[in-house]
N, C-alpha and C positions, 0 to 999 in steps of 0.2 A: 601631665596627668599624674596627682599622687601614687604613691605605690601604696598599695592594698594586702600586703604579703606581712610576713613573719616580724617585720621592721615595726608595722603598726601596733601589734601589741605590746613592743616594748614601750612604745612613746605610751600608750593607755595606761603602762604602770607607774610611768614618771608622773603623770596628769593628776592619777587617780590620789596621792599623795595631797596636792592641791585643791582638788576639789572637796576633799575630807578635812581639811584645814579648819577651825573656827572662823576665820576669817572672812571664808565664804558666804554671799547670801544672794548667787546667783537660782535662779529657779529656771528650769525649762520646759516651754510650754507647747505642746505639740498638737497642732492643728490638723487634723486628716482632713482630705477634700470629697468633691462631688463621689458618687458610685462607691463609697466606701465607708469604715466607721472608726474609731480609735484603735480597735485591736489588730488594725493594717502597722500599726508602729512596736507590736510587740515584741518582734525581734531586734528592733534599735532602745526599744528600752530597757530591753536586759541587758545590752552593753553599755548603755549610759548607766545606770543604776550599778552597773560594777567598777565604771571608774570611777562612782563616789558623789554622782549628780544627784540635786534634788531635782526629779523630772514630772512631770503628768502630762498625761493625755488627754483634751476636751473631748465632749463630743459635740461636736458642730453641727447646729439644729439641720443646715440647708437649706430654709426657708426664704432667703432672700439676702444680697450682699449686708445692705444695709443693716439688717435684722442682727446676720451673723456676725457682722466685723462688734456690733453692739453688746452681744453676750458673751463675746470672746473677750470683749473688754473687761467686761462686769465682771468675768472670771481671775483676769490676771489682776485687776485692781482689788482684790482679796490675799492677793498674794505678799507674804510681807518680803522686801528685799527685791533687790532686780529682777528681771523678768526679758529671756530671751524666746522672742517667739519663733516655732518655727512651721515653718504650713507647707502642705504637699499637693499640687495640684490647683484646685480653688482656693483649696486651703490656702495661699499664698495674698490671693486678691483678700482674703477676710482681713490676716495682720496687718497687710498694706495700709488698710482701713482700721483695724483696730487700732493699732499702736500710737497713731495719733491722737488717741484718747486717752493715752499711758503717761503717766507722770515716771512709773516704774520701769517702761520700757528702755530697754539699752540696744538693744539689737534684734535683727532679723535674718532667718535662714529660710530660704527657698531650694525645696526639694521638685525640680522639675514640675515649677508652680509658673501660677501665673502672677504679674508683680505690675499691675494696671498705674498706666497716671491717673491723672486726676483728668474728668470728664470721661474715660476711655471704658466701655464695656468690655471684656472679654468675647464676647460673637466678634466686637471689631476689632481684636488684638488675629483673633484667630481669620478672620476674612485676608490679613494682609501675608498671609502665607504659605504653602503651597497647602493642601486638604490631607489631613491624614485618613486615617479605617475609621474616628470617631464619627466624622460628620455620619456618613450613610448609617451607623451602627446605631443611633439614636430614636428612642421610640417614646414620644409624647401621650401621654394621660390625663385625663384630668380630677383631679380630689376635691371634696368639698370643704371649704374654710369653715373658722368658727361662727362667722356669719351666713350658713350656708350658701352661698355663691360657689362659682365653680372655678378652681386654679391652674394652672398648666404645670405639670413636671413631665421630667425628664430622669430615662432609664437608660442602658445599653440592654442592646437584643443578647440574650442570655446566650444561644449561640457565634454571637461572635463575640462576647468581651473574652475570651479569653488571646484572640490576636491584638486586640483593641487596647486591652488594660493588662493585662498579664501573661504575653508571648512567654518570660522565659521562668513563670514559676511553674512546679507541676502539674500535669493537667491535674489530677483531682482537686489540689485545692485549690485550681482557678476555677474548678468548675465551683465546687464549694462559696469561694468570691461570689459569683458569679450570679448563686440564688439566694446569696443574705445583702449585694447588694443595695444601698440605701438612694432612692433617687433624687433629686435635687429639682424644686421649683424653677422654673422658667427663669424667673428674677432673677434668679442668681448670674445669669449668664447677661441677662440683660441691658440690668442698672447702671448707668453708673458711677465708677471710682469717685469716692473726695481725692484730697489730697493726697497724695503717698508718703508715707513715714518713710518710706528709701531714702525718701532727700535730705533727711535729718538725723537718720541714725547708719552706722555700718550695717552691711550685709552680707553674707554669703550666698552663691547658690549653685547646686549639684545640679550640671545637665546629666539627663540619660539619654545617650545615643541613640538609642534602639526604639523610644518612644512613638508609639503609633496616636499616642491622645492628645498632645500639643509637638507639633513640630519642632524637630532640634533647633532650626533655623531662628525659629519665635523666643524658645527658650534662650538663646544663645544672644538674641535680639536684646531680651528684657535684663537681661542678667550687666549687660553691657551700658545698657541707660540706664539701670539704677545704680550704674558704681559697684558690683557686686564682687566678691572676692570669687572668684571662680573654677568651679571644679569640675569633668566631666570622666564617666563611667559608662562600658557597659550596661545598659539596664533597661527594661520596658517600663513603661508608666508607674507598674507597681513596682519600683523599685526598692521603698523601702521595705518591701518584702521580699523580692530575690536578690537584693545586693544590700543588705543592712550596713556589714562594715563599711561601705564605701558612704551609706549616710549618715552611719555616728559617728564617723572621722571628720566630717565637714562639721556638726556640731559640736564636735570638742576642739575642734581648731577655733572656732567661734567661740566657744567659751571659754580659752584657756587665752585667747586674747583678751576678751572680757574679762578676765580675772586678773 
């Protein structure tokens, strides 16, 4: 397990030197997943952004994998210069599927994501390992599309995301999580996978131990059939919000090999 102490900021000074360089024109692209929205990455951005990273944050529609892996393309294919993506959660199955669209793409990091082959939905990633608090926590609605017709999504019960998605952040701003919330279409968990860009580009991916919303075991699973360079932490689902250093470390390891 990397060490996460006083050691890491000196390596961040050495990096940040690098990554300020002209030479540079890696870009990092951060995909937030299902129940969440970009501003779940704000505390790993303000450390990447101090060692010197061109970074941004999408916001990932949730509307369907297909849908998303497709705008998250259209996004990074604007980008000039490589292009690391990294996804948290679903977030993970969208770059699986984006990246393969990516001329720019160089790499992928998975933050206690999901990292689907190709034909595999996410329900059947998740069926083959033990059930964590998400399944019961889960509450279906239905919204009307733009062709008025009626769509399924998918929430956490406001009372339990806080064991489900964020045990070990504060309660208040779990609770706070909790009611801004963004839910995600049935689809998303449904469809799915093309092909996985695992199989053609390097990877990384941070397990959190503590995870109540994909199993360590699943996590530890995927990370292992995509070849992934592998790290694990303390942390609940929303890791990159109560363990940030332990996910900008896996990104700057990631990109200081890319570089």
């Amino acid at each position: 397990m990397p060490d996460y102490g006083q050691p890491t900021s000196i390596r961040r000074q050495e990096v940040m030197t690098e990554f300020e360089s002209a030479e540079n024109d890696l870009t990092v692209l951060l995909v937030h997943g299902a129940f969440a929205d970009a501003s779940s990455w704000s505390a790993v951005l303000g450390q990447l952004l101090a060692a010197g990273l061109d970074v941004r944050a999408v916001a990932n529609p949730l509307r369907g994998l297909a849908t998303d892996a497709r705008y998250v393309a259209d996004v990074a294919s604007e980008i000039e210069g490589r292009v690391l993506l990294v996804g948290h959660s679903y977030g993970g199955a969208v770059i699986t599927n984006a990246a393969g669209e990516l001329a720019n793409a160089v790499g992928l990091v998975f933050i206690t994501a999901f990292a689907p082959k190709e034909g595999e939905s996410l329900t059947a990633i998740v069926e083959q390992f033990p059930a964590t608090l998400m399944g019961s926590a889960l509450r279906q609605t239905a919204v009307r599309t733009e062709h008025g017709d009626k769509a399924a999504e998918l929430s956490i019960d406001r009372s339990q995301f806080p064991a489900v998605f964020a045990a070990d952040v504060p309660a208040a701003d779990a609770a706070i999580m909790a009611a801004s919330q963004r839910p995600i279409a049935l689809a998303g968990f449904t469809e799915a996978s093309a092909e996985p860009a695992w199989r053609v580009l390097p990877s990384w991916y941070l397990v959190a131990a503590d995870d109540q919303a994909i199993h360590v075991d699943a996590q530890r699973s995927m990370a292992q059939r995509a070849g992934s360079h592998i790290a694990e932490t303390a942390g609940s689902h929303a890791v990159m919000v109560s363990q940030p250093t332990a996910v900008a470390d896996v990104i700057l390891t990631a990109a200081r090999t890319l570089r």
